[in-house]
PDB file of N, CA, C, O and CB in Angstrom:
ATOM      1  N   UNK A   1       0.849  -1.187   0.000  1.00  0.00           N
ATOM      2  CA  UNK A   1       0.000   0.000   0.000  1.00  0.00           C
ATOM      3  C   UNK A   1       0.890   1.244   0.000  1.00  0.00           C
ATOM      4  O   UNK A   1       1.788   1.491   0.805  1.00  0.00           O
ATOM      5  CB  UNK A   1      -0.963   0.002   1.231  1.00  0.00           C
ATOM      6  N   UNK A   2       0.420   2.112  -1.217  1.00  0.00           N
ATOM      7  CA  UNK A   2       0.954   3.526  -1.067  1.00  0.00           C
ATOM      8  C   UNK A   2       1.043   4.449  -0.249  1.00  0.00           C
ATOM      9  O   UNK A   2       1.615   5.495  -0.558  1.00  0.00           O
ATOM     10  CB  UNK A   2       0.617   4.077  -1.637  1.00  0.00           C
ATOM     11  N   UNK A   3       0.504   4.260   0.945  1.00  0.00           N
ATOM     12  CA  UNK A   3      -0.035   5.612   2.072  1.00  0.00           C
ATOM     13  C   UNK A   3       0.585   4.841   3.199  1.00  0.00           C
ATOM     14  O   UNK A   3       0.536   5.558   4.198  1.00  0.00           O
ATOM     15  CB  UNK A   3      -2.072   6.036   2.350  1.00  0.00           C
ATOM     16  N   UNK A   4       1.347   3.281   3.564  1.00  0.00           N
ATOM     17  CA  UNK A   4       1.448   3.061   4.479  1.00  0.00           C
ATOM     18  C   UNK A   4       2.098   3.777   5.174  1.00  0.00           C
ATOM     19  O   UNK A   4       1.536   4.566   5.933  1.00  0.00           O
ATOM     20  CB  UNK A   4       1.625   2.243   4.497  1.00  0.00           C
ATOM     21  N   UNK A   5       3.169   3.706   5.112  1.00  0.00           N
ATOM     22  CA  UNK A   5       4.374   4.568   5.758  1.00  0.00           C
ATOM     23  C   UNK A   5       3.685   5.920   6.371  1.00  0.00           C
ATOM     24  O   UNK A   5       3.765   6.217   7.563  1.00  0.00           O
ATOM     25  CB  UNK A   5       5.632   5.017   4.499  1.00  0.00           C
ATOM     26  N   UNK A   6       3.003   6.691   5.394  1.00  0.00           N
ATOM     27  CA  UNK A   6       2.591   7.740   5.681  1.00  0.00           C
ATOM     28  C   UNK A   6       1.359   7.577   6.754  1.00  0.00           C
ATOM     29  O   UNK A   6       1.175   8.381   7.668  1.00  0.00           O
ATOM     30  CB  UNK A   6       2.340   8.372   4.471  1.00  0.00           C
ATOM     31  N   UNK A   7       0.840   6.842   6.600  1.00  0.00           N
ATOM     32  CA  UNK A   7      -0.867   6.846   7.747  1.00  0.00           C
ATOM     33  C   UNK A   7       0.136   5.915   9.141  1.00  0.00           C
ATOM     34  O   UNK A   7      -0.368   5.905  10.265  1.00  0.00           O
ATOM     35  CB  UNK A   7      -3.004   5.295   6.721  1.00  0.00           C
ATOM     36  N   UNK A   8       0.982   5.474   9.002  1.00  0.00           N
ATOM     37  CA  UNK A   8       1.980   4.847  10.088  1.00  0.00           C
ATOM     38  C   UNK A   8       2.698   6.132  11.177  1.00  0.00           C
ATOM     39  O   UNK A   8       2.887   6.224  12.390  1.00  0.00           O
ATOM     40  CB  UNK A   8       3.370   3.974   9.107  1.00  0.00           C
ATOM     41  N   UNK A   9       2.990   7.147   9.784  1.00  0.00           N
ATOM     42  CA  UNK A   9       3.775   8.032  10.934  1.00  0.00           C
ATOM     43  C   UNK A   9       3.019   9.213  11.560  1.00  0.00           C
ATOM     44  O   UNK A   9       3.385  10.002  12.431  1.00  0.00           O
ATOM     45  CB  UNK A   9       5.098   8.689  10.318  1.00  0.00           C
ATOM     46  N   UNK A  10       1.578   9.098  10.710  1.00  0.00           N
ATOM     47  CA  UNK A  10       0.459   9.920  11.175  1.00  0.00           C
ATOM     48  C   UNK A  10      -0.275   9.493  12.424  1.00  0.00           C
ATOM     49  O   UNK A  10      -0.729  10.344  13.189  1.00  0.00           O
ATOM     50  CB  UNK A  10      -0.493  10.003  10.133  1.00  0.00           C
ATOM     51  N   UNK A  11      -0.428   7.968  12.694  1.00  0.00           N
ATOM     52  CA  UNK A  11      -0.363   7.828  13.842  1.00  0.00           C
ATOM     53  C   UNK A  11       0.400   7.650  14.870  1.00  0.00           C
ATOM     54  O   UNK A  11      -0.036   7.626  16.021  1.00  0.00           O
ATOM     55  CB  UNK A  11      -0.773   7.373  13.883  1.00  0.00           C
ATOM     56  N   UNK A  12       1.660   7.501  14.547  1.00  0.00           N
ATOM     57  CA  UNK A  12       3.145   7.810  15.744  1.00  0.00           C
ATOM     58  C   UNK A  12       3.263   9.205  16.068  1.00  0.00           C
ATOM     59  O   UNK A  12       3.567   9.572  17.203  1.00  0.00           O
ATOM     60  CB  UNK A  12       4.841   7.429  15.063  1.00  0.00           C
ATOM     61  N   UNK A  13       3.027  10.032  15.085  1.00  0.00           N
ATOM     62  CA  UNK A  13       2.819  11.526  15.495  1.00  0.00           C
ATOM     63  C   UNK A  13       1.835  11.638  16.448  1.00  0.00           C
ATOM     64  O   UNK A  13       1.878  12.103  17.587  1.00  0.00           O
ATOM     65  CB  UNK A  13       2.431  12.435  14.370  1.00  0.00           C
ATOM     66  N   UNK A  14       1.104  11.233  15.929  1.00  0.00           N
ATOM     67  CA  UNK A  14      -0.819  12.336  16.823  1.00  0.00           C
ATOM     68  C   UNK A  14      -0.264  11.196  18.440  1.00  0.00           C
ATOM     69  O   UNK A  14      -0.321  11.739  19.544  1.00  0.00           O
ATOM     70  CB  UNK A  14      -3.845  11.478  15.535  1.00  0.00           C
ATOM     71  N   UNK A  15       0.088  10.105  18.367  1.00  0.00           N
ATOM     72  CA  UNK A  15      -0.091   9.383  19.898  1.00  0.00           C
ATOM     73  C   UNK A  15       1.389  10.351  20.615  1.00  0.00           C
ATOM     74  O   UNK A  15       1.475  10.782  21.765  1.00  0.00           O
ATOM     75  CB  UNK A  15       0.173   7.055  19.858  1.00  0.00           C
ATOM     76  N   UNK A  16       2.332  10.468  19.590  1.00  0.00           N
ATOM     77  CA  UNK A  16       3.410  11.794  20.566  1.00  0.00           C
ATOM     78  C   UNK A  16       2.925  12.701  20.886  1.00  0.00           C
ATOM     79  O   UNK A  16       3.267  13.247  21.935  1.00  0.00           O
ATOM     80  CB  UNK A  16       4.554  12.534  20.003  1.00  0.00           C
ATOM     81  N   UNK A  17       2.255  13.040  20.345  1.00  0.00           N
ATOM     82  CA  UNK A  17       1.659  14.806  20.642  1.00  0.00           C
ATOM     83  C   UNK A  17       1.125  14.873  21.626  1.00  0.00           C
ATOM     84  O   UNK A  17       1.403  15.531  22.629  1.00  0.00           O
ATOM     85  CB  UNK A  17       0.608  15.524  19.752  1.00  0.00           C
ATOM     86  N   UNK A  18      -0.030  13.909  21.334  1.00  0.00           N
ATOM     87  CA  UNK A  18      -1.281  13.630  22.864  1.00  0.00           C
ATOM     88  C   UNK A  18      -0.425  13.309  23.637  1.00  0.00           C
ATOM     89  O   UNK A  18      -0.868  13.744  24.700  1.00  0.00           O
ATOM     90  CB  UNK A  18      -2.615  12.319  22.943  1.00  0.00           C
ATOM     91  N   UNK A  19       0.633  12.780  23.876  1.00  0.00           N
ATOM     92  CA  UNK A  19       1.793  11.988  25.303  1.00  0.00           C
ATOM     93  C   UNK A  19       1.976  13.634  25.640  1.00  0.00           C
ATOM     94  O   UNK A  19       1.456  14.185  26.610  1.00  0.00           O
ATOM     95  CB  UNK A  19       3.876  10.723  24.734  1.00  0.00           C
ATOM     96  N   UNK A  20       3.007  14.441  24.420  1.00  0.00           N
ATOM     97  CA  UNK A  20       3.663  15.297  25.282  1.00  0.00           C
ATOM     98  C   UNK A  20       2.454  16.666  25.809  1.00  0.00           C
ATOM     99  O   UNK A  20       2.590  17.469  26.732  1.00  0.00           O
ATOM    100  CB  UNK A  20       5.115  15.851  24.359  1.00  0.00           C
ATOM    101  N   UNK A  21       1.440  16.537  24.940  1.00  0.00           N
ATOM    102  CA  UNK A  21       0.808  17.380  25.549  1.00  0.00           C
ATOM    103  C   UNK A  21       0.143  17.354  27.185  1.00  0.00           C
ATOM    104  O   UNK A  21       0.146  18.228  28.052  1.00  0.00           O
ATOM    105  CB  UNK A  21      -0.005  17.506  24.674  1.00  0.00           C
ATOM    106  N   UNK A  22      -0.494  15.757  27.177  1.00  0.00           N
ATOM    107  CA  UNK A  22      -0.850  15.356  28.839  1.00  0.00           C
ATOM    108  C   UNK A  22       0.368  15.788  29.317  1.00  0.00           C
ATOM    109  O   UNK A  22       0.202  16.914  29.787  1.00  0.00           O
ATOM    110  CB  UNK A  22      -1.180  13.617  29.329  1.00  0.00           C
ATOM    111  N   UNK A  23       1.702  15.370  29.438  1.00  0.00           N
ATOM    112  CA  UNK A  23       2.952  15.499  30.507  1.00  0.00           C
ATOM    113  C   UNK A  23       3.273  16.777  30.573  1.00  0.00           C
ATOM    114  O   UNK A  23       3.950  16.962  31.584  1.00  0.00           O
ATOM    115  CB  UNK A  23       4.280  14.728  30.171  1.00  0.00           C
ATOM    116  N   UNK A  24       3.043  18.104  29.748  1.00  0.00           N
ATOM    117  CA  UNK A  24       2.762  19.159  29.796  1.00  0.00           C
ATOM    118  C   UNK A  24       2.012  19.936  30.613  1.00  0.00           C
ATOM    119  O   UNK A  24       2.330  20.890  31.324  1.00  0.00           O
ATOM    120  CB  UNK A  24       2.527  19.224  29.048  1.00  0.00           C
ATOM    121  N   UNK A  25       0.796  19.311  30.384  1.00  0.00           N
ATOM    122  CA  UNK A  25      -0.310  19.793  31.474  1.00  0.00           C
ATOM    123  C   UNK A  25      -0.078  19.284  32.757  1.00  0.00           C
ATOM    124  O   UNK A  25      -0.818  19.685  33.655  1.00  0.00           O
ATOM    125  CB  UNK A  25      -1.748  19.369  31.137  1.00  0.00           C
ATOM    126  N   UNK A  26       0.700  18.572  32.988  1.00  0.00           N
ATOM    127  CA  UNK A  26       1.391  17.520  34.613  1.00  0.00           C
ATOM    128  C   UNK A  26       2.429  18.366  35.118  1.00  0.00           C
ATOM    129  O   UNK A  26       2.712  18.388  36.316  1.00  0.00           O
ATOM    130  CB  UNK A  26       2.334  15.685  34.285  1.00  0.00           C
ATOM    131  N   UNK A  27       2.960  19.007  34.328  1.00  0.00           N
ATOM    132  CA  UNK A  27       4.224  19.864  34.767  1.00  0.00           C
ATOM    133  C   UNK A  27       4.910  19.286  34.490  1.00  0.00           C
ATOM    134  O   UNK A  27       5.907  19.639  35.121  1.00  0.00           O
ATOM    135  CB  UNK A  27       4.560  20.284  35.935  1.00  0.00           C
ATOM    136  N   UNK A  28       5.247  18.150  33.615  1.00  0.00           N
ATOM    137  CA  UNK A  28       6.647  16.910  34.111  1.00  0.00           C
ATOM    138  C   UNK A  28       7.647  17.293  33.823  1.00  0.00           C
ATOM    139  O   UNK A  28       7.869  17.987  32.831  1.00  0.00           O
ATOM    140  CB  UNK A  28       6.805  15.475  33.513  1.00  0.00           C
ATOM    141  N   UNK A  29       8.457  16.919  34.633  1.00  0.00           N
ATOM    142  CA  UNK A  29      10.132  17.356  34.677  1.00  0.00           C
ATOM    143  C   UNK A  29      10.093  16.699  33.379  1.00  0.00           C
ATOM    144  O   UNK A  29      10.904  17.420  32.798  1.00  0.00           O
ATOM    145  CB  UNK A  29      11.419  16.692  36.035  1.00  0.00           C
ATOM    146  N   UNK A  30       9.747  15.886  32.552  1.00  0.00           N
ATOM    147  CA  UNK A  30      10.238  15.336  31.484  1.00  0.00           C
ATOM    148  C   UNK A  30       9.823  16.176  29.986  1.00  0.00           C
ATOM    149  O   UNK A  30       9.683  15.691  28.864  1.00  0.00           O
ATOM    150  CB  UNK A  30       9.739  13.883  31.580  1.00  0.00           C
ATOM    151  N   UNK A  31       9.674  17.790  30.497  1.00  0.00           N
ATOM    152  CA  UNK A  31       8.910  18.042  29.375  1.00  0.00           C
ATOM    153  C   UNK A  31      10.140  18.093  27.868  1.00  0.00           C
ATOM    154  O   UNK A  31       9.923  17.493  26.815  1.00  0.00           O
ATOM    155  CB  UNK A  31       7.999  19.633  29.756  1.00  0.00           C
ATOM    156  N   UNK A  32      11.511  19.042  28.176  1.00  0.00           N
ATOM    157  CA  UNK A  32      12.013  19.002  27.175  1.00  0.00           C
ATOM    158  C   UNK A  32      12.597  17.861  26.420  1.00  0.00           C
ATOM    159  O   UNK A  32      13.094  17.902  25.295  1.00  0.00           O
ATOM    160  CB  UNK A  32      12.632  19.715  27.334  1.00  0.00           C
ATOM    161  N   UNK A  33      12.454  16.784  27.252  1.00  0.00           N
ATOM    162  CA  UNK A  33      13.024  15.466  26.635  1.00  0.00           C
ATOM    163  C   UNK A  33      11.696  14.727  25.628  1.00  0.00           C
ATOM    164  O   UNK A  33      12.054  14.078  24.646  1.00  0.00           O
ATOM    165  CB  UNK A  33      13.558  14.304  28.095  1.00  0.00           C
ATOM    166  N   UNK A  34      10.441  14.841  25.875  1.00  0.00           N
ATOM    167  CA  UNK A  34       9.593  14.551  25.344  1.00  0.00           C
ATOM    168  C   UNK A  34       9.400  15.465  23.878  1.00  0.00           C
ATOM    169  O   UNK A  34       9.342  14.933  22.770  1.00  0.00           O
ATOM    170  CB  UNK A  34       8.684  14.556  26.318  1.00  0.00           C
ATOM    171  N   UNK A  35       9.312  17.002  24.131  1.00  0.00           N
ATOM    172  CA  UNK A  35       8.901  17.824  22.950  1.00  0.00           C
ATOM    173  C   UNK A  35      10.031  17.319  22.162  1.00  0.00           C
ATOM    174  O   UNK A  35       9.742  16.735  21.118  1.00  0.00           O
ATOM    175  CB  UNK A  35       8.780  19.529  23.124  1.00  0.00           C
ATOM    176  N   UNK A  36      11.063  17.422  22.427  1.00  0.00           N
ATOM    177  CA  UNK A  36      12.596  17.012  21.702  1.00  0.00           C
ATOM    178  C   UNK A  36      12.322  15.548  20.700  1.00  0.00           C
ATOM    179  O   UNK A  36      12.755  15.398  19.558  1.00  0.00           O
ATOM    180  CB  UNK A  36      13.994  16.559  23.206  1.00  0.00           C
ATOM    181  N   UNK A  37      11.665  14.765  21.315  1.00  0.00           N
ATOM    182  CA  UNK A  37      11.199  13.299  20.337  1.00  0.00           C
ATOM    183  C   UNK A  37      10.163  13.607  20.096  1.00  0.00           C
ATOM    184  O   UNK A  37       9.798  12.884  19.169  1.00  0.00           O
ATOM    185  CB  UNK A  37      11.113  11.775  20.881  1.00  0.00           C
ATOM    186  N   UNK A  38       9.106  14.533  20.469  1.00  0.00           N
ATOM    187  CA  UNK A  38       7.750  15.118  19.835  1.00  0.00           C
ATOM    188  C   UNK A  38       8.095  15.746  18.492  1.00  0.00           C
ATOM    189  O   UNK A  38       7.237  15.543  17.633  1.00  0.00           O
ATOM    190  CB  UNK A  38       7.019  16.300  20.815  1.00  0.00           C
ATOM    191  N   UNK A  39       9.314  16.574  18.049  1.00  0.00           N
ATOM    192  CA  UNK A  39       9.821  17.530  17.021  1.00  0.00           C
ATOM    193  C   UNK A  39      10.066  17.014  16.044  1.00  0.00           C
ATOM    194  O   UNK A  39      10.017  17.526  14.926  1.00  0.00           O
ATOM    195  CB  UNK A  39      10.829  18.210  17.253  1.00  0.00           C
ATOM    196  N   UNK A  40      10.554  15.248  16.484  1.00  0.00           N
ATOM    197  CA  UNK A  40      10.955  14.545  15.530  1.00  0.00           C
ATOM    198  C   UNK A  40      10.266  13.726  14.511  1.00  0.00           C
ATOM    199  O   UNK A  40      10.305  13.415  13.321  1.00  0.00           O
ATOM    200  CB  UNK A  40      11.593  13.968  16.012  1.00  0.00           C
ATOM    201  N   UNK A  41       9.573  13.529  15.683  1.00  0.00           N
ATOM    202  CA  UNK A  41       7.986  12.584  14.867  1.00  0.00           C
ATOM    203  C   UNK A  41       7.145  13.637  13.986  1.00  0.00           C
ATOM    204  O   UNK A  41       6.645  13.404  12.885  1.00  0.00           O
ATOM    205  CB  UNK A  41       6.555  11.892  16.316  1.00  0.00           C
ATOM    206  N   UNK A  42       7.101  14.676  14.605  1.00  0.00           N
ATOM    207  CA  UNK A  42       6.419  15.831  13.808  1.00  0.00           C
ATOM    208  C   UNK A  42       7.221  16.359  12.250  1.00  0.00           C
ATOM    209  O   UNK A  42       6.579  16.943  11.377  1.00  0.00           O
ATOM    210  CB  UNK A  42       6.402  17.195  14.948  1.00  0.00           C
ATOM    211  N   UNK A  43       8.547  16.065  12.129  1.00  0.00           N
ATOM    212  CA  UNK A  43       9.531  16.467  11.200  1.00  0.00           C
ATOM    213  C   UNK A  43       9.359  15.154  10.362  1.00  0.00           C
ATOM    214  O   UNK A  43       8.925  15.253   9.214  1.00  0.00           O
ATOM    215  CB  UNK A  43      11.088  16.832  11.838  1.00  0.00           C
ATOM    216  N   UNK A  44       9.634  14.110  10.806  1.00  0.00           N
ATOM    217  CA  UNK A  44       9.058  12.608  10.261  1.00  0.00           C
ATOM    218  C   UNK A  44       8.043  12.749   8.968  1.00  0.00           C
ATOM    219  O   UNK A  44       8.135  12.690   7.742  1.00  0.00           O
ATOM    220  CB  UNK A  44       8.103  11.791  11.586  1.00  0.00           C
ATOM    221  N   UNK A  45       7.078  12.955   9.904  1.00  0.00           N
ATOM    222  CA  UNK A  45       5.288  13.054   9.436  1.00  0.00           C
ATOM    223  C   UNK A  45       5.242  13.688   8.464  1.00  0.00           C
ATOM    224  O   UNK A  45       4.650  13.404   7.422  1.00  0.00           O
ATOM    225  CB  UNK A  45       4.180  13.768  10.355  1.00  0.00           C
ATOM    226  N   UNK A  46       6.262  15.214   8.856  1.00  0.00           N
ATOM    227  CA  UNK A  46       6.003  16.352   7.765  1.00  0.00           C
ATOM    228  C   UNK A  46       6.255  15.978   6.566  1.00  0.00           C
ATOM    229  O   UNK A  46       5.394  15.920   5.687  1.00  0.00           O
ATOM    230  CB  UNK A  46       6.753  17.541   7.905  1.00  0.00           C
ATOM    231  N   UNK A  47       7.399  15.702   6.420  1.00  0.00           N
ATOM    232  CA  UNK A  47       8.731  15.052   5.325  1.00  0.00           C
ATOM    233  C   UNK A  47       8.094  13.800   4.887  1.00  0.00           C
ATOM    234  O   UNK A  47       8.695  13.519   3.850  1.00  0.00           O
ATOM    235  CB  UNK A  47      10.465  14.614   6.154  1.00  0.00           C
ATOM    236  N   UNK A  48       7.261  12.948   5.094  1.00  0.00           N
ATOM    237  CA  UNK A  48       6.608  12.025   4.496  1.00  0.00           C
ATOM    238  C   UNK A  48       5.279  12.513   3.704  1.00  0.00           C
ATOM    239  O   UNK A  48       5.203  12.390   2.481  1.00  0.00           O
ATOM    240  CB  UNK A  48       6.360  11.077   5.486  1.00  0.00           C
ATOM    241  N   UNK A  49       4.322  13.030   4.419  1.00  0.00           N
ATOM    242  CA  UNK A  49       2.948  13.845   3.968  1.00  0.00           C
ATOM    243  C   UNK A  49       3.163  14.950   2.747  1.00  0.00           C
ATOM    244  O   UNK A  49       2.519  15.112   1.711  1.00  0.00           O
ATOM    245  CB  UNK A  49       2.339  14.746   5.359  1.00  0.00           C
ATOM    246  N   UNK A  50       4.157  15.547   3.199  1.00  0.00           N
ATOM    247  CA  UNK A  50       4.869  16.402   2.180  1.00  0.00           C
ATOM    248  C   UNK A  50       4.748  15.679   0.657  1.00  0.00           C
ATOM    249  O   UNK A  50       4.067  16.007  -0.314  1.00  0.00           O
ATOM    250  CB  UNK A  50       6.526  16.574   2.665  1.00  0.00           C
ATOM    251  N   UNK A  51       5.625  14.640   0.837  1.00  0.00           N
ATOM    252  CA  UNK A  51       5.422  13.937  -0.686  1.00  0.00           C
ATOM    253  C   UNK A  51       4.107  13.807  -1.379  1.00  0.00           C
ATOM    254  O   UNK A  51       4.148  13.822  -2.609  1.00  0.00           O
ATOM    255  CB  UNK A  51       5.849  12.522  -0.653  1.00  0.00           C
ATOM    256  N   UNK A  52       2.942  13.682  -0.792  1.00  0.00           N
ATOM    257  CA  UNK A  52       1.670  13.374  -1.210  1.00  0.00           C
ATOM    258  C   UNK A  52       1.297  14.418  -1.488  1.00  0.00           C
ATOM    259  O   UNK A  52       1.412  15.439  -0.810  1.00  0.00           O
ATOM    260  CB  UNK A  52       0.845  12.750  -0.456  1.00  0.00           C
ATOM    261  N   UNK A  53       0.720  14.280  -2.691  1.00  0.00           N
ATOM    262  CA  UNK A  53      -0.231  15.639  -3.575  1.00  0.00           C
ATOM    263  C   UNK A  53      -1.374  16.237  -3.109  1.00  0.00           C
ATOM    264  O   UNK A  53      -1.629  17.428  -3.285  1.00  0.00           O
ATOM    265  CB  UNK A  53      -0.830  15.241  -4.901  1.00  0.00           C
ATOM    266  N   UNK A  54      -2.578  14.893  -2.095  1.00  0.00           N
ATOM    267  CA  UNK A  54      -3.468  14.979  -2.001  1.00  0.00           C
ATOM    268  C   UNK A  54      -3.672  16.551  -0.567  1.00  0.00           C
ATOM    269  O   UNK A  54      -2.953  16.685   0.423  1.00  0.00           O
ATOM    270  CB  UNK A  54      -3.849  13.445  -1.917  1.00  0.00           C
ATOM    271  N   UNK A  55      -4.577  17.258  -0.884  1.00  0.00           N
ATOM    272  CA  UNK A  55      -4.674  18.529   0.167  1.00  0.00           C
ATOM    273  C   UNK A  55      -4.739  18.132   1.698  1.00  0.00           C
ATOM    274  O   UNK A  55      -4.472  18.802   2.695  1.00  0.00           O
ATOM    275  CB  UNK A  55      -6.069  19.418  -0.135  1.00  0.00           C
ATOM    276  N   UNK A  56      -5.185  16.817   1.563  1.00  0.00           N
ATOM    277  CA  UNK A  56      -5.096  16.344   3.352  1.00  0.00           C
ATOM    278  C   UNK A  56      -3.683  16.114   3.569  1.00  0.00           C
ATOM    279  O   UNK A  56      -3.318  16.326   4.725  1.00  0.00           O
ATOM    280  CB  UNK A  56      -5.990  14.737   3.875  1.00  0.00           C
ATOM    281  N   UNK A  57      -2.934  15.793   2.878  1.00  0.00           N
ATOM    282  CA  UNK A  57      -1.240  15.250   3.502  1.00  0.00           C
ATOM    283  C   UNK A  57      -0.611  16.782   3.502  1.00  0.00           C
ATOM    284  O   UNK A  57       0.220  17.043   4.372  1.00  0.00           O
ATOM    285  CB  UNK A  57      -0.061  13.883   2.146  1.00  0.00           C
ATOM    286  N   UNK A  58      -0.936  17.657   2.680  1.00  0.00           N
ATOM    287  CA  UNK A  58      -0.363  18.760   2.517  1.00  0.00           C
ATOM    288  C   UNK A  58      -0.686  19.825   3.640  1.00  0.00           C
ATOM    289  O   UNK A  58       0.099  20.626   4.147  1.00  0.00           O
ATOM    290  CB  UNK A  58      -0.685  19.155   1.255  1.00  0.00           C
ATOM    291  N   UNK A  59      -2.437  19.586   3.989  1.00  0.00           N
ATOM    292  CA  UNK A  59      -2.331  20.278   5.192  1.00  0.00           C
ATOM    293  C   UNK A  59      -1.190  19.861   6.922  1.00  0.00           C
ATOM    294  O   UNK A  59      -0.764  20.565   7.838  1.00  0.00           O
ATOM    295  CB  UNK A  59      -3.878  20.203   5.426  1.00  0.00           C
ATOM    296  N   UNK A  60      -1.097  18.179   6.545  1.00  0.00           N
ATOM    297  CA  UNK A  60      -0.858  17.432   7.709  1.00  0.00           C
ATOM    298  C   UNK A  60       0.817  18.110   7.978  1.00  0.00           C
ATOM    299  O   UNK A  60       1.455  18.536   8.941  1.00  0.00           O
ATOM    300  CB  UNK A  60      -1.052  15.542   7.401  1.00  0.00           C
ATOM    301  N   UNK A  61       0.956  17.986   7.075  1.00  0.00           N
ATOM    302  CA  UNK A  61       2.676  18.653   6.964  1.00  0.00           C
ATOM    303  C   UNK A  61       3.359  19.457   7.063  1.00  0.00           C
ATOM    304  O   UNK A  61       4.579  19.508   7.217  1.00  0.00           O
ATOM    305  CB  UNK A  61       3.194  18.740   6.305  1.00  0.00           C
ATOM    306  N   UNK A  62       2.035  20.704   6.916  1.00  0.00           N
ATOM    307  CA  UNK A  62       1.775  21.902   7.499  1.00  0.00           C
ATOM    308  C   UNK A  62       1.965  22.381   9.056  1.00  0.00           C
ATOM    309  O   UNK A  62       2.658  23.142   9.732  1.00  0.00           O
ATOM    310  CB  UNK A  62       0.600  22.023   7.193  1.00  0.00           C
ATOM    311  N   UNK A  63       0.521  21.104   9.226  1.00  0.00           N
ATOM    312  CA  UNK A  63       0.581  21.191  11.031  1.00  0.00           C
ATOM    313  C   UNK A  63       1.644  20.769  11.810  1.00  0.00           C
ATOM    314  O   UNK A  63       1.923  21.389  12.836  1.00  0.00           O
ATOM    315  CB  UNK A  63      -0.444  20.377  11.703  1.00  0.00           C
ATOM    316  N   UNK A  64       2.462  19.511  11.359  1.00  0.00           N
ATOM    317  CA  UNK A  64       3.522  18.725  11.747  1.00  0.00           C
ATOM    318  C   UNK A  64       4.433  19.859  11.996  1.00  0.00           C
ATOM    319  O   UNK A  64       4.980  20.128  13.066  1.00  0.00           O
ATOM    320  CB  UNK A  64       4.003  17.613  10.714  1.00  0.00           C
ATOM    321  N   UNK A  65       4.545  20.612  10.660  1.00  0.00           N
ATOM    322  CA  UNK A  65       5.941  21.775  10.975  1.00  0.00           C
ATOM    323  C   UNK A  65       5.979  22.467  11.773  1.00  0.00           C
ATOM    324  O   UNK A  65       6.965  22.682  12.478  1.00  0.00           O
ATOM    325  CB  UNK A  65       6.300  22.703  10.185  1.00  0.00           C
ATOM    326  N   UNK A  66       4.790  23.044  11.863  1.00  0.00           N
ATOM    327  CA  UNK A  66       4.059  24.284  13.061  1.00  0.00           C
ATOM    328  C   UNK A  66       4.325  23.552  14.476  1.00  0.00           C
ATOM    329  O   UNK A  66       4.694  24.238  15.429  1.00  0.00           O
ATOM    330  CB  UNK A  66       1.967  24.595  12.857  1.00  0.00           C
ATOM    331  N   UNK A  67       4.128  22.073  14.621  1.00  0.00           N
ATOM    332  CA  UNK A  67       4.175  21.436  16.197  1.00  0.00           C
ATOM    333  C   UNK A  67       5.613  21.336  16.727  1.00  0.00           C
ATOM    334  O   UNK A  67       6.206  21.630  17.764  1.00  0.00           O
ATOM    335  CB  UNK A  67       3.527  19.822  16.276  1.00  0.00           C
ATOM    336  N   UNK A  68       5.913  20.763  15.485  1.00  0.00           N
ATOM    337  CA  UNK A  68       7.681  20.578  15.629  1.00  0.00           C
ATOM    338  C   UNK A  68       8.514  21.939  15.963  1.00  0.00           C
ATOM    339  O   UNK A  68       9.386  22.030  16.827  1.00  0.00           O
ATOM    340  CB  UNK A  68       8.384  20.012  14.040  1.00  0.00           C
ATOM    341  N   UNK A  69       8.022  23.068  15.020  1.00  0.00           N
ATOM    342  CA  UNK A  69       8.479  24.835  15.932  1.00  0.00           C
ATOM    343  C   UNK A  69       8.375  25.155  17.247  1.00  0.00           C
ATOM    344  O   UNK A  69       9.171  25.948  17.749  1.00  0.00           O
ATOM    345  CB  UNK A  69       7.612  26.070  15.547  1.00  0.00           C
ATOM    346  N   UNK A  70       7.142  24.440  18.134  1.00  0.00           N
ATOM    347  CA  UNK A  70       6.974  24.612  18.626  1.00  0.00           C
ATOM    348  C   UNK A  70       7.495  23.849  19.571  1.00  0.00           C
ATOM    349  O   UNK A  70       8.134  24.381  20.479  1.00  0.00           O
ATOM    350  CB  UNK A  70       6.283  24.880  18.371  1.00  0.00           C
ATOM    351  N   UNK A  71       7.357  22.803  19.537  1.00  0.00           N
ATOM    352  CA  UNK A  71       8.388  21.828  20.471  1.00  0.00           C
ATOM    353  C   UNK A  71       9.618  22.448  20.660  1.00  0.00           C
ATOM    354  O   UNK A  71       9.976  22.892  21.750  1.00  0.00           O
ATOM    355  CB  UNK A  71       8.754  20.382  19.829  1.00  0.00           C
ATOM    356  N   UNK A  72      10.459  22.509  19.367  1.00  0.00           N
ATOM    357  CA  UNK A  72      11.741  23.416  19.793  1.00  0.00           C
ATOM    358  C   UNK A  72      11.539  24.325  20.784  1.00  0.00           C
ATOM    359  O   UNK A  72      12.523  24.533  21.493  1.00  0.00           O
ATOM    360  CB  UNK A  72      12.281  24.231  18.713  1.00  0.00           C
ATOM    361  N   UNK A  73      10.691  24.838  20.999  1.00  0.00           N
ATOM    362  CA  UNK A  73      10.690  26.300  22.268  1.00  0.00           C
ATOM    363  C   UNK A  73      10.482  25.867  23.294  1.00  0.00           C
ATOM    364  O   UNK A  73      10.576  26.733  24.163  1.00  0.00           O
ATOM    365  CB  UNK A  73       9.608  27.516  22.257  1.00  0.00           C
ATOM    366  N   UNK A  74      10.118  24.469  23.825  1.00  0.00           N
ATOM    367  CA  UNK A  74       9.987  23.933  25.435  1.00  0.00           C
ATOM    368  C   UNK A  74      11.240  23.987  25.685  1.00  0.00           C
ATOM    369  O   UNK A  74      11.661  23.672  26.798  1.00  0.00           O
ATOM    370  CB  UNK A  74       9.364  22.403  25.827  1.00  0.00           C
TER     371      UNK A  74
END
């Protein structure tokens, strides 16, 4: 299947995000170590979705970049 890889790292992304966002809202001492592998999965995602033409991967790759900016700043 053509989309595997890609619907694979779309869900390794969204389950990082939701992790680092709960441990966020916890205060956890573990926050910059989490956003730091949150940035990556998000850079992942981007760089895969990116390739796809269709306007849903293009938005996804979008958001990925925007999360991953943001991770950098924890």
């Amino acid at each position: 299947m053509m989309m595997a890889k890609c619907i694979q790292l779309d869900m390794e992304c969204a389950s990082i995000c939701y992790a680092a966002a709960q441990l966020m809202s916890l205060g956890s001492s573990q926050v910059k170590e989490i956003c730091s592998i949150c940035a990556q999965a998000c850079d992942d995602c981007a760089a895969e979705c990116g390739q796809h033409d269709n306007e849903h991967c293009q938005e996804c790759a979008e958001a990925c970049k925007k999360c991953a900016e943001e991770c950098r700043k924890m």
